[in-house]
C-alpha positions in Angstrom: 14.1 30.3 -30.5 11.4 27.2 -30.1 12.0 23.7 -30.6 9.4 21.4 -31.8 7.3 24.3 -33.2 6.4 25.2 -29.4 6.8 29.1 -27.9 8.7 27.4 -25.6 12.6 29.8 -25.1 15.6 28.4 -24.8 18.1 30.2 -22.5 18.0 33.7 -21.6 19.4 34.3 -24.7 22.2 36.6 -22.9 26.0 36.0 -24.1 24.9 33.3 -26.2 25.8 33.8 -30.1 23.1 33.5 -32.8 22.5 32.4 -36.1 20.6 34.1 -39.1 18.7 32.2 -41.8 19.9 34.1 -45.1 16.4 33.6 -46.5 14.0 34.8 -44.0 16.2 36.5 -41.7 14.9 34.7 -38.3 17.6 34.5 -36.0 18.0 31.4 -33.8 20.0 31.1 -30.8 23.2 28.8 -30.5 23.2 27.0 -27.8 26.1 24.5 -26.8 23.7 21.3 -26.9 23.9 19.7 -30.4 20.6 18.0 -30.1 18.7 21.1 -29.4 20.7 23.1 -32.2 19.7 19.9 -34.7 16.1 20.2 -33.6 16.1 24.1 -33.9 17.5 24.0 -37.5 15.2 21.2 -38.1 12.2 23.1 -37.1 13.2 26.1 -39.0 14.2 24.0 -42.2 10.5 22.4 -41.9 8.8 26.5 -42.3 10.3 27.2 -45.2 9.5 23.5 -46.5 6.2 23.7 -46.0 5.8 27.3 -48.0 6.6 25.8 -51.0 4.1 22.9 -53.3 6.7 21.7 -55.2 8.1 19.0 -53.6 11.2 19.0 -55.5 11.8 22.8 -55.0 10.5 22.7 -51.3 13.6 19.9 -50.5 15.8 22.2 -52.3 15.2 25.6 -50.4 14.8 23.4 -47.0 18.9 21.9 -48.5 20.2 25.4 -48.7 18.5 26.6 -45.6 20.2 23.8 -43.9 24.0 23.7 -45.0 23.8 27.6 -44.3 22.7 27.6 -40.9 24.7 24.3 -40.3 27.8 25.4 -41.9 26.9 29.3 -39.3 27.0 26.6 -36.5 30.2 25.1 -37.4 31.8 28.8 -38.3 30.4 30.0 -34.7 31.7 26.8 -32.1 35.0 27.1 -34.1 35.8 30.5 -33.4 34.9 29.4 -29.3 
């Protein structure tokens, strides 16, 4: 997973649960600090906003992609 757009990793990615965007299929590590999860999703969100022209359909893919990979987050730290 990179935040910001950068190849930077986060974590060693061992024992740590991921999440799956049910669009692309790109998993994303969940990591136990909400401001790098936000940023993660964000960044994600952002890709698939920028593949489509339509403005209007771009914000509603990057809504869906969102509350799923949001409400995967939620599901995940619940069952913790």
């Amino acid at each position: 997973m990179s935040v910001n757009g950068s190849k930077k990793k986060i974590g060693g990615g061992k024992g740590l649960p991921m999440i799956k965007c049910s669009v692309c299929g790109e998993k994303i590590m969940l990591v136990p600090n909400v401001k790098l999860m936000s940023e993660a999703i964000e960044v994600h969100v952002e890709k698939h906003k920028q593949k489509v022209k339509d403005p209007k359909a771009a914000q509603e893919i990057a809504d869906c992609v969102s509350d799923d990979l949001i409400t995967q987050v939620l599901k995940k730290a619940s069952r913790t």
